[in-house]
C-alpha positions as CSV (number, residue, x, y, z in Angstrom):
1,X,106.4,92.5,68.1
2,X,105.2,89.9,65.8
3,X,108.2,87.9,66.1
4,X,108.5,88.4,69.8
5,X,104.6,86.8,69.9
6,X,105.9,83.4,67.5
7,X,109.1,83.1,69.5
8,X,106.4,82.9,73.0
9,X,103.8,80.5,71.3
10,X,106.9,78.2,70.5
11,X,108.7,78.2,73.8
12,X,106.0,77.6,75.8
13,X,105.4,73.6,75.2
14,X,109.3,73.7,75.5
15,X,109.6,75.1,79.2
16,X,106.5,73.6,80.5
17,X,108.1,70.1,81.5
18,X,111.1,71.4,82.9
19,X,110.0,74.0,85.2
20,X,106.9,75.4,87.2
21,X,104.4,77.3,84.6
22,X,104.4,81.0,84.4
23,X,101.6,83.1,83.8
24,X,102.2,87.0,83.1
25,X,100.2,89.8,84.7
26,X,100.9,93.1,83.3
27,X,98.8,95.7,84.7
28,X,98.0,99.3,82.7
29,X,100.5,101.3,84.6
30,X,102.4,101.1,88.3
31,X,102.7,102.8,91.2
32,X,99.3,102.8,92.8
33,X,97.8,101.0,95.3
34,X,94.9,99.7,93.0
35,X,98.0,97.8,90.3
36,X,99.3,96.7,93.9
37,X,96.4,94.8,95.0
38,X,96.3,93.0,91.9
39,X,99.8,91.7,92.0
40,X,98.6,90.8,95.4
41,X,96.2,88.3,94.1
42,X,97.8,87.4,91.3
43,X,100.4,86.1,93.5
44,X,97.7,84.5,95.8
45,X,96.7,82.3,93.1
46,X,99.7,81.3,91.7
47,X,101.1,80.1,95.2
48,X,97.7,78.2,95.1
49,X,98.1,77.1,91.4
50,X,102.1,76.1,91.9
51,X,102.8,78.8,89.3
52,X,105.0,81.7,88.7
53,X,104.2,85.2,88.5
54,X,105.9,87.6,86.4
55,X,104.1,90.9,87.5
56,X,105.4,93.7,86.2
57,X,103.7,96.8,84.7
58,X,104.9,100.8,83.3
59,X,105.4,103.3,85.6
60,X,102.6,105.6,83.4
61,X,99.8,104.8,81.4
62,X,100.4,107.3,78.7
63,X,103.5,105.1,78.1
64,X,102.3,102.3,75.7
65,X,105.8,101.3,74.3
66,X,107.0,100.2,77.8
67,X,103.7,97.8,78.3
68,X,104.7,96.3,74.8
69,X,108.6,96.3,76.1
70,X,107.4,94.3,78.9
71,X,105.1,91.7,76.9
72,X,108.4,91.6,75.5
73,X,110.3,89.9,78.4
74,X,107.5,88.0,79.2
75,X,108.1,86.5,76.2
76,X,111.3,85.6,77.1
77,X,110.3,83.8,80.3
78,X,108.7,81.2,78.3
79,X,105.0,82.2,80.1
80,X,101.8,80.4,79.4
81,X,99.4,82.9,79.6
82,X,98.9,86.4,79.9
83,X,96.8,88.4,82.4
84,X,96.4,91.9,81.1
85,X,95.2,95.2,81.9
86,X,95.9,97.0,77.9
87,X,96.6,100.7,78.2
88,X,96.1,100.6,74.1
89,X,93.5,99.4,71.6
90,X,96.9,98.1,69.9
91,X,97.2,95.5,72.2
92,X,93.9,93.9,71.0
93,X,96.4,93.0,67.6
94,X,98.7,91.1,69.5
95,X,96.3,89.4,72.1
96,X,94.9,87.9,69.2
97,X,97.9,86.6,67.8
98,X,98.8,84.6,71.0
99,X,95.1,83.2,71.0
100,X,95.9,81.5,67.3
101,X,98.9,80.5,68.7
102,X,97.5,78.8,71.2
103,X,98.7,81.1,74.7
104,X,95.3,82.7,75.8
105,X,95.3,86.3,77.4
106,X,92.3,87.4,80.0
107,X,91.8,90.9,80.5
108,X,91.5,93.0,83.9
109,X,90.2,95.9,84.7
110,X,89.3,97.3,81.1
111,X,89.1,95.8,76.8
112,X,88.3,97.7,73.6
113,X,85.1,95.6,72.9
114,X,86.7,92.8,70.5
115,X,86.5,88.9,71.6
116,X,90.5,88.4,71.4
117,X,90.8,87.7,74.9
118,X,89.4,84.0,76.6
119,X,87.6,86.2,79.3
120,X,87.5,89.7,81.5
121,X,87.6,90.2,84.9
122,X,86.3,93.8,85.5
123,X,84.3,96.2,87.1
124,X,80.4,97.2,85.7
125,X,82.1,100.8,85.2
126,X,78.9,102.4,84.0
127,X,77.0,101.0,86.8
128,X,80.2,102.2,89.3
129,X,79.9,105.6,87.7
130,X,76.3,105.7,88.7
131,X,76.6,105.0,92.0
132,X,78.9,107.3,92.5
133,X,76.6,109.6,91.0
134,X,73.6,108.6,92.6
135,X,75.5,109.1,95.9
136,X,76.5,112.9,94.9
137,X,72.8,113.7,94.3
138,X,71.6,112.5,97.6
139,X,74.1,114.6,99.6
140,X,73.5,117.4,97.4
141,X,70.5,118.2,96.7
142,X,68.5,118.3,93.3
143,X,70.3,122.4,93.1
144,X,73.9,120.9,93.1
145,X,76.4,122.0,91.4
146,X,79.3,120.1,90.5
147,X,83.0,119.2,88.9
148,X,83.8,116.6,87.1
149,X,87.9,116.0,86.4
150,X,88.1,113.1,83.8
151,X,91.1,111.0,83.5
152,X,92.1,110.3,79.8
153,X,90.2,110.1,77.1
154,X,89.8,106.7,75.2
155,X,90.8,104.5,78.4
156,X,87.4,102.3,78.5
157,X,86.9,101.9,82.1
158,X,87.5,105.8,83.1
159,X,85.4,106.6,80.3
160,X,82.6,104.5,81.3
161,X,82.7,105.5,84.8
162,X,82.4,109.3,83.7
163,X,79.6,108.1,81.6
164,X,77.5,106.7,84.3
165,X,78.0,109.7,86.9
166,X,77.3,112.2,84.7
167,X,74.1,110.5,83.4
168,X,73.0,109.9,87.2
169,X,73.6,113.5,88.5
170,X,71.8,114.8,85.0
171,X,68.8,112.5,85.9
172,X,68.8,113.7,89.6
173,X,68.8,117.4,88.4
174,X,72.2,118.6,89.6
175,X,74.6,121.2,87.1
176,X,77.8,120.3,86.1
177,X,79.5,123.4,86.1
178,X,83.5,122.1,85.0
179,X,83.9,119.1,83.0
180,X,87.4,118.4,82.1
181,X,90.4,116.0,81.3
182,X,92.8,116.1,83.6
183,X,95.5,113.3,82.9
184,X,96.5,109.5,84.3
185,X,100.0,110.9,85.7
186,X,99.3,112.2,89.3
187,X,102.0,115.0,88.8
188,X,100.0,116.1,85.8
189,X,97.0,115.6,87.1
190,X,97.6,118.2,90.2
191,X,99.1,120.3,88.1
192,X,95.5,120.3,86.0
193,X,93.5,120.4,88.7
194,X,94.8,123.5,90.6
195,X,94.6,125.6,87.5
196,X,90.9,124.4,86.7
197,X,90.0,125.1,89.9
198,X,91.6,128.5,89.8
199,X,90.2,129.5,87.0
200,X,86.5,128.8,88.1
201,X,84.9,132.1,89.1
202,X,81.5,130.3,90.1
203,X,80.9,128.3,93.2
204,X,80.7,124.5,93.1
205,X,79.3,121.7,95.7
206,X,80.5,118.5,94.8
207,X,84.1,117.3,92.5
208,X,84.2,113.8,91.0
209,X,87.2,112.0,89.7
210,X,87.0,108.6,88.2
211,X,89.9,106.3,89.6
212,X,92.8,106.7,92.1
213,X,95.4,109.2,90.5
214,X,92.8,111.5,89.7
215,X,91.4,111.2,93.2
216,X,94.7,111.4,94.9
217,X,95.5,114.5,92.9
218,X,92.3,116.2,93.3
219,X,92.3,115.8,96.6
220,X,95.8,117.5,96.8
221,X,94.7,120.1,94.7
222,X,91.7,120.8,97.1
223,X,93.9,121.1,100.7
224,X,96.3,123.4,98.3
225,X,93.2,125.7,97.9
226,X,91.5,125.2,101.5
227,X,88.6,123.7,100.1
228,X,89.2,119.9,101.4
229,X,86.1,119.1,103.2
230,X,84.1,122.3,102.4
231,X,83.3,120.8,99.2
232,X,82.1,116.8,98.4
233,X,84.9,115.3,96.7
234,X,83.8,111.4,95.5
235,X,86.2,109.3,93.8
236,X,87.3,105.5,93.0
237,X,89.8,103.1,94.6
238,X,91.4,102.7,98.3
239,X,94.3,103.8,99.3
240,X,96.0,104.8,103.0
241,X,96.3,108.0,101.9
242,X,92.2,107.8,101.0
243,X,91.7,106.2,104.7
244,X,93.7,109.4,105.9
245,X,91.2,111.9,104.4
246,X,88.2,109.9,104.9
247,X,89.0,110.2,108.5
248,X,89.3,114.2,108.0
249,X,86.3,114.4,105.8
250,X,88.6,116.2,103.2
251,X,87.0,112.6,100.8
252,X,83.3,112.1,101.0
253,X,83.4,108.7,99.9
254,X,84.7,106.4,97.1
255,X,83.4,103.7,95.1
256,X,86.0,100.4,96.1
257,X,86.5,97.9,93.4
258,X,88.0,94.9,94.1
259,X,91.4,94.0,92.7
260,X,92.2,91.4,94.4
261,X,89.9,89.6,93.2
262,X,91.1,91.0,89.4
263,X,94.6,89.4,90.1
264,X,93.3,86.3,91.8
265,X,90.6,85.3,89.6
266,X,92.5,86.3,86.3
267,X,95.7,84.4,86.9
268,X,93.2,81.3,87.6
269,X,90.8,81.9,84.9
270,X,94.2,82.2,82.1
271,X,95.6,79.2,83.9
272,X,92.5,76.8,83.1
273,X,92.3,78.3,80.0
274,X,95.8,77.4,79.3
275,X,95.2,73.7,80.3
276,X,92.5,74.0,77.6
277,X,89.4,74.6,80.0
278,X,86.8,77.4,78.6
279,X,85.4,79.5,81.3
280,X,81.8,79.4,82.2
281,X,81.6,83.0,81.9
282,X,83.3,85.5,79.5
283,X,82.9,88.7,81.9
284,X,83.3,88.3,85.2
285,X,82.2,91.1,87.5
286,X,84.2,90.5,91.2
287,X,82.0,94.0,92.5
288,X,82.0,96.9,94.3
289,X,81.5,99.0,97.1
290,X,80.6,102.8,98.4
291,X,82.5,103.6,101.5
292,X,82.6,106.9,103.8
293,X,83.9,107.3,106.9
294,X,81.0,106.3,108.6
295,X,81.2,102.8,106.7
296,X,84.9,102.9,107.0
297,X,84.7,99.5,110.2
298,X,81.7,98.1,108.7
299,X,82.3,94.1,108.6
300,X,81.1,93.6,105.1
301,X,84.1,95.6,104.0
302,X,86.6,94.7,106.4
303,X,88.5,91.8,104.1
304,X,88.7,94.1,101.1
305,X,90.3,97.2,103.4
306,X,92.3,95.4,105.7
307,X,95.3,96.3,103.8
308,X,94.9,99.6,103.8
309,X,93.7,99.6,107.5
310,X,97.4,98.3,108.5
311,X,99.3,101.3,110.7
């Protein structure tokens, strides 16, 4: 990978006369509608910017040779920057190695805590978690009783998200009465999630899941079993499939964060960086929201689920 890295830092004064500057945005995995949105962006800005986009990301986080594979060919297409999403601490190694070299890299969604990258664009995770948790007590009760499905351990965002729900619903006196990991692949994830919840003898209130898959494949799980909408299920991310159950009150609610805005302002943030510009903030939070079905039309939210609002 090393060599891959030098032969990027010396092509890119080379291509940048001749053609339009591209940027790469390389998101943890693919396939969902969250990695969508942020291609979506990233795509907004660089039509805005005069750039390309070379958007590609694996088809599974547990896969961290095909994210490297793909910095790879990104490589190849002479790019200025990098906009990542790093499904590894590994990647921290290499990120650093295009800083020296002078091709910055800003992280999306998620880092591993070093000061590699020229900024991040992500979520408060712990303070998402929270909300979600905060919003699980109140519908509740203080006797509550709960699941909690993880994702994967040692993905930063997931983990902080977890964090922050379980130390809200701990404050507000509920019981967590399953806590488990139940995977980043949906497949997998189902899979987990229907035995877990088979194997549970003792009744339970509330589920909470920490990002889309595991949402979409709790939520599965729960119709399998005839449980959807007899018991609170709050998770993270929109989807149309989320807009479906909302609507049947098999999802209680879910905490929206804003990709867009991950793509958009990442693609501009490594592009000024790139034209040697320091940003005036290192962490940039675009936000989130709480929606349920009653909030679904509300015009504060209407720009950020328009698309999946579309028939």
């Amino acid at each position: 990978m090393r060599f891959v890295l030098l032969a990027w830092c010396a092509s890119v004064s080379m291509g940048a006369s001749a053609e339009k500057a591209c940027i790469g945005v390389v998101p943890a995995g693919g396939g969902y509608a969250f990695w969508g949105e942020v291609g979506r962006g990233a795509r907004q800005a660089g039509l805005e910017l005069g750039l390309d986009i070379y958007f590609r990301g694996p088809s599974d986080e547990n896969n961290p040779d095909a994210q490297k594979e793909i910095l790879a060919v990104i490589a190849q297409k002479r790019c200025s920057a990098l906009v990542l999403a790093p499904n590894v601490p590994e990647r921290a190694k290499e990120v650093a190695q295009l800083r020296l070299n002078g091709v910055p890299t800003v992280y999306i969604d998620r880092s591993f805590g070093g000061s590699e990258a020229a900024a991040i664009v992500a979520t408060d995770n712990y303070l998402a978690g929270g909300v979600a948790g905060r919003e699980m007590a109140r519908i509740l009760g203080k006797h509550g009783r709960v699941v909690v499905f993880r994702m994967k351990r040692g993905v930063t965002s997931t983990d902080d998200r977890e964090r922050g729900f379980m130390a809200a619903v701990k404050a507000a006196g509920l019981s967590v009465v399953l806590d488990e990991w139940i995977g980043s692949n949906v497949g997998e994830a189902r899979t987990r999630s229907e035995s877990a919840l088979e194997r549970l003898k003792q009744p339970f209130d509330g589920i909470f899941t920490p990002n889309e898959s595991t949402t979409l494949a709790t939520l599965s799980s729960l119709q399998k079993a005839g449980l959807a909408g007899k018991v609170r299920l709050i998770g993270f991310d929109m989807s149309k499939a989320f807009i479906d159950a909302l609507n049947k009150d098999h999802l209680y609610g879910v905490v929206v964060q804003r990709p867009y805005q991950m793509g958009y302002l990442g693609v501009r943030i490594a592009y000024a960086a790139a034209s040697g510009k320091a940003p005036e903030q290192n962490v940039i939070d675009p936000g989130i929201f709480f929606v349920t079905r009653s909030t679904l039309n509300s015009p504060g939210f209407a720009q950020d689920l328009e698309p999946f609002l579309k028939p």
